[in-house]
C-alpha positions in Angstrom: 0.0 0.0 0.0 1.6 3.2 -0.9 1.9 5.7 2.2 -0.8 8.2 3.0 1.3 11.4 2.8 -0.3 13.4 6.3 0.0 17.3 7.2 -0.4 18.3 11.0 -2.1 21.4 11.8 -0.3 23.1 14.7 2.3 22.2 17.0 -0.2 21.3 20.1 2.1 19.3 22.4 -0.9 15.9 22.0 0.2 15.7 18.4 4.4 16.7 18.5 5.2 14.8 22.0 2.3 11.4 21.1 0.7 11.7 17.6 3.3 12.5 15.6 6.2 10.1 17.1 3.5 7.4 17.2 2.4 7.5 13.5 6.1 8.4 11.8 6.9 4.9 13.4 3.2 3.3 11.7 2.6 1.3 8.8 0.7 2.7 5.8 1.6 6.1 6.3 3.9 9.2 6.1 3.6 12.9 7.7 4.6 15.0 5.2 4.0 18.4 6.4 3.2 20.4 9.8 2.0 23.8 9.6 1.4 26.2 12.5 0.5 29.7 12.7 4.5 30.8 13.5 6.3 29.8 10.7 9.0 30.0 13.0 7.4 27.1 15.3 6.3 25.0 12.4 9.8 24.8 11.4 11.3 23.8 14.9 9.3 21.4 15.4 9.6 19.6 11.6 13.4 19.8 12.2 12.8 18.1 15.6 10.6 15.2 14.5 12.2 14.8 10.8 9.3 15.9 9.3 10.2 17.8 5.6 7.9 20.4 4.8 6.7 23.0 7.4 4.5 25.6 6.5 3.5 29.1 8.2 -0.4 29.1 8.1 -3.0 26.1 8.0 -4.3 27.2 4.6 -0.8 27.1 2.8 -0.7 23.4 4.4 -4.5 23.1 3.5 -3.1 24.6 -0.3 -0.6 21.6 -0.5 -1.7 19.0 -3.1 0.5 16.0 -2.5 -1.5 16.1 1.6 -4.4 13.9 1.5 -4.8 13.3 5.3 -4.9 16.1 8.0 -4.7 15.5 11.8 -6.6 18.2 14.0 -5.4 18.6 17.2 -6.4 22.2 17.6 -8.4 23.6 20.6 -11.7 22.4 21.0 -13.3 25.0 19.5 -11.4 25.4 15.8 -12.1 21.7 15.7 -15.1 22.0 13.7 -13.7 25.4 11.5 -10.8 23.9 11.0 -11.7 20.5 9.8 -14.4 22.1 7.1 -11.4 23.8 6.0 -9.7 20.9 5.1 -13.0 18.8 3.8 -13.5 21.9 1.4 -9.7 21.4 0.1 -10.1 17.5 -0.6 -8.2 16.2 2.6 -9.2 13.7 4.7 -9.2 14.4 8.6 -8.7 12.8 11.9 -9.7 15.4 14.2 -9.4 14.8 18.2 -11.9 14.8 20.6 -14.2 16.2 21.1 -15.1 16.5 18.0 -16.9 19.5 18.6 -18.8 22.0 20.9 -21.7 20.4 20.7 -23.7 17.6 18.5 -25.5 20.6 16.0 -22.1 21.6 15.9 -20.9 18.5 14.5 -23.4 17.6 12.0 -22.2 20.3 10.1 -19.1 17.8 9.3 -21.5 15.1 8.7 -22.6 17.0 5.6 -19.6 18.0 4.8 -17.7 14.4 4.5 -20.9 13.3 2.7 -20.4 16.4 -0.1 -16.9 16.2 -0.4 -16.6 12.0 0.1 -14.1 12.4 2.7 -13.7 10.3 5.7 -13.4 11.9 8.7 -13.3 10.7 12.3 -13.0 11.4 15.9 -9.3 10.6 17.7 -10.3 8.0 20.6 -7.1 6.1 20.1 -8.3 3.9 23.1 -10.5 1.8 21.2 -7.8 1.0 19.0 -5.3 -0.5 22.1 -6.2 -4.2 22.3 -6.7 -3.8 26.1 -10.0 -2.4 25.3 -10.6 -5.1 22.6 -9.7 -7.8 25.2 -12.1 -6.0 27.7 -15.1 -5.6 24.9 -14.6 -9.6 24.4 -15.0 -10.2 28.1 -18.4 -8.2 28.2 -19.8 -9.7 24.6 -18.5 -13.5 26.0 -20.2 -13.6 28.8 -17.1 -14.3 31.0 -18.3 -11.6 34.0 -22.2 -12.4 33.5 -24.5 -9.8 32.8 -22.6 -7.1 32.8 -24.6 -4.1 34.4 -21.9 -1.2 35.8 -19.4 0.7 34.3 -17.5 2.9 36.6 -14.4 5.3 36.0 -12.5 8.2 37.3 -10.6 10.4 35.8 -8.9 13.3 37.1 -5.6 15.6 36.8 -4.3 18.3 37.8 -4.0 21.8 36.2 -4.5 25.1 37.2 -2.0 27.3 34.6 -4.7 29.9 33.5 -3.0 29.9 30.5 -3.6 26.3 29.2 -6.6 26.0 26.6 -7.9 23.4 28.9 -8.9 25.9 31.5 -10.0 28.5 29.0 -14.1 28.1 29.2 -14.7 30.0 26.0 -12.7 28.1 23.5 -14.6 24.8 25.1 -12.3 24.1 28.3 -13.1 22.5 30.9 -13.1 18.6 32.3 -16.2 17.0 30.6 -15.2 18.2 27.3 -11.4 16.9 27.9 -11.4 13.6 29.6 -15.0 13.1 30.7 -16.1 12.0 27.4 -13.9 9.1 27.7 -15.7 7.4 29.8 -18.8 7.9 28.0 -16.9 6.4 24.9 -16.0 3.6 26.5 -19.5 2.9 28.1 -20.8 3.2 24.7 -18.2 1.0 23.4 -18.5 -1.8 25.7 -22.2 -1.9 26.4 -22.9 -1.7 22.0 -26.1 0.7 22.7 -26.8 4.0 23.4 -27.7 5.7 26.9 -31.1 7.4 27.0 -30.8 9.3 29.6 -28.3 11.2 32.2 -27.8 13.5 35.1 -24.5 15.4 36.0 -23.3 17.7 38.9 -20.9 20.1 37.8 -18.4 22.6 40.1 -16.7 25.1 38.1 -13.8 27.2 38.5 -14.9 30.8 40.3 -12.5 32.3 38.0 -12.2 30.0 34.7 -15.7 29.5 34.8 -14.9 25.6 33.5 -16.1 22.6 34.8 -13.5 21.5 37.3 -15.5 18.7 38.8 -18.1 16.9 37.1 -20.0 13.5 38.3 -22.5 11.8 35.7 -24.7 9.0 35.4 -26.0 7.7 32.1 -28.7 5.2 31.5 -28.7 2.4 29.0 -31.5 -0.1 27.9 -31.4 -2.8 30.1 -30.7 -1.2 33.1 -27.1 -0.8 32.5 -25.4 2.2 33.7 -22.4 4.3 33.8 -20.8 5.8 36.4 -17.9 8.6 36.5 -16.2 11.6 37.8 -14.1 14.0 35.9 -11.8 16.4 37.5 -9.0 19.1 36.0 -7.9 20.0 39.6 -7.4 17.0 41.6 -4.4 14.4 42.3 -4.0 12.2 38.8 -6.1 9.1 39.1 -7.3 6.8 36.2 -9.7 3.5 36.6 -12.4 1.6 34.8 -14.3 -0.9 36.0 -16.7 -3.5 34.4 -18.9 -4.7 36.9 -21.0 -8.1 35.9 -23.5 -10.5 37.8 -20.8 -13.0 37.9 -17.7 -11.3 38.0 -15.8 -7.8 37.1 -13.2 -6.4 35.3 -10.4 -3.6 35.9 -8.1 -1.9 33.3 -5.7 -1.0 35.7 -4.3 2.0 32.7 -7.7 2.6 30.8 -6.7 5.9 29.3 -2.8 6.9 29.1 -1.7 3.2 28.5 2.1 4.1 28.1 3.3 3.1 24.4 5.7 0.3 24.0 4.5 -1.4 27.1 2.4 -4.1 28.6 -1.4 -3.5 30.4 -3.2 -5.0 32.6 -6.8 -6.3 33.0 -7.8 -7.9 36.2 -10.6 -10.4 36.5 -11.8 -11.0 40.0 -15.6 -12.9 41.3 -15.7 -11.4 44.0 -15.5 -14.6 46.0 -12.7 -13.1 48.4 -13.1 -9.7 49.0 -9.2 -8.6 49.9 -8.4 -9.7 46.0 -7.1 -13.0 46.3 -8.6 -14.8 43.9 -8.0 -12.0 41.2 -6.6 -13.0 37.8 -4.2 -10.8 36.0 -4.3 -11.2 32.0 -1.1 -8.9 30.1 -1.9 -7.2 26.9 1.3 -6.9 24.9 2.8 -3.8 24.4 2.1 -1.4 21.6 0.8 1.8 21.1 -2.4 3.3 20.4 -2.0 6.5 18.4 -0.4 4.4 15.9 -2.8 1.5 15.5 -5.3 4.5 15.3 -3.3 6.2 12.2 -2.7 2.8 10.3 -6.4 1.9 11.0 -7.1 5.6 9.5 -4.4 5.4 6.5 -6.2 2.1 5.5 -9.2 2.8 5.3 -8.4 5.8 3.5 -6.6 3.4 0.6 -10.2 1.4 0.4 -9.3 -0.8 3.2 -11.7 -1.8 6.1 -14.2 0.8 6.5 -13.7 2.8 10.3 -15.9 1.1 12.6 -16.4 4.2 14.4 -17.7 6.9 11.9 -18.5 10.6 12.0 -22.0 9.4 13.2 -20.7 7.6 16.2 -18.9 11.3 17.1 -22.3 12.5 16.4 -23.7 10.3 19.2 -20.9 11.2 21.7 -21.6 14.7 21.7 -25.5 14.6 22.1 -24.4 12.9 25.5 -22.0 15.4 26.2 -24.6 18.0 25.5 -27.1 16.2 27.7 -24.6 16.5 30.6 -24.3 19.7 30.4 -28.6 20.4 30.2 -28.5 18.1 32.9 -26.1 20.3 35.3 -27.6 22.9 34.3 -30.8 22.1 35.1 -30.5 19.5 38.3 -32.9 17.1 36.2 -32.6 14.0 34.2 -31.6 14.7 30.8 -33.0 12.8 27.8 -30.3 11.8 25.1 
């Protein structure tokens, strides 16, 4: 297959410090070009990662013929601007999450990739690692029973005013940055749709973001999820997969560190201080790459993405029912 020649719009530290090293060492594909707003950047940061073209403005890289395939890692809000740009020049685009500011907001792409017959999808490398895979089997088999829970945390902490994440205008804020990973992989696991959800939200007196937020979501069945986000509390990450006969823990659900092995711990409950847990290891690899060669191929007429612009879609009316939901104190319908 030849290469997919790929142009990165900005220098966000996601794509030079995990994207970018993570794909020049993938299968399938090449990155060509980076362009950032500082020509001066753009070219530091090509020289750095051995990248050959840099360009001073996203429209000159946009402009560039031989690109077929962009990756967005802008702030939240130039995802969606940003990402029509490139649809209108004839590029293909894996933009990060979330997608956008809201679902409205992100059916505008959804016509867009249907005019210009562009594929364009939503950056949750974490269904791509094969720890998630693994834990999907384990649900779909049977192997913990009926499986009725989900429940993750998921918290950091940053307080720099500076950083885009704590910037409420341009769509900071916790929810937006890690809480809709939970609600991916809830989605993912469980195969359906929630229909409903409440939320609690503290912001920031000063930011004005969402520094705190706690969600439940209903699915059919009476399967729910469970999570708390935070931006300004001690770094914590955990999913568990709770099931009528046993449950499940990905002991690195989010940040699994490339090039090494995961976890997934299997315990029925039978003794309650974890001696009867079983530890399966997921060999190493590392998911921004298996997300770009799964991209690239697709993109060459290989197997279509399994999770389209319509699956973004769906993330985002969740997202926006949290937020009506916090809002409001009430249940939220999806």
């Amino acid at each position: 297959m030849k290469p997919v020649r790929w142009g990165v719009i900005s220098t966000a530290d996601i794509g030079v410090k995990k994207v970018i090293p993570a794909m020049l060492r993938g299968k399938g594909m090449e990155i060509a070009a980076i362009a950032s707003r500082d020509l001066g950047r753009a070219q530091e940061a090509a020289q750095k990662l051995g990248i050959p073209q840099a360009y001073g403005s996203y429209e000159a890289l946009l402009a560039d013929p031989s690109i077929e395939a962009v990756y967005n890692p802008l702030p939240n809000h130039l995802h969606v601007p940003v990402t029509l740009q490139a649809l209108a020049a004839g590029k293909h685009v894996l933009c990060e999450k979330p997608i956008a500011l809201d679902a409205p907001e992100a059916n505008q792409l959804t016509r867009a990739a249907a005019k210009t017959n562009k594929l364009v999808a939503e950056a949750f490398m974490v269904r791509f690692h094969p720890q998630w895979q693994r834990a999907r089997e384990l649900v779909r088999s049977g192997t913990l029973g009926e499986v009725r829970l989900v429940s993750s945390v998921f918290t950091y902490f940053l307080d720099d005013p500076t950083n885009v994440r704590n910037q409420a205008e341009i769509g900071g804020g916790g929810l937006y940055d890690i809480g809709c990973y939970p609600i991916v992989i809830a989605r993912y696991l469980f195969g359906a749709e929630p229909f409903r959800v409440t939320a609690a939200m503290d912001r920031d007196p000063t930011f004005k973001t969402d520094r705190l937020t706690s969600a439940i979501a209903e699915f059919p069945g009476g399967r729910h999820l469970v999570f708390g986000c935070a931006t300004q509390l001690v770094p914590r990450q955990h999913v568990q997969i709770l099931g009528t006969k046993a449950r499940a823990e990905v002991m690195i659900p989010f940040n699994a560190p490339p090039g090494q092995t995961t976890i997934i711990r299997i315990d029925d409950g039978s003794d309650l201080s974890g001696a009867n847990i079983k530890t399966e290891t997921i060999p190493a690899c590392d998911q921004y790459t298996l997300q770009g060669e799964v991209f690239s191929a697709a993109i060459r007429g290989g197997p279509p993405l399994e999770f389209n612009l319509q699956d973004a879609v769906c993330n985002m009316r969740v997202i926006d029912a949290m937020f009506r939901a916090a809002a409001g104190g009430t249940w939220q319908t999806v």
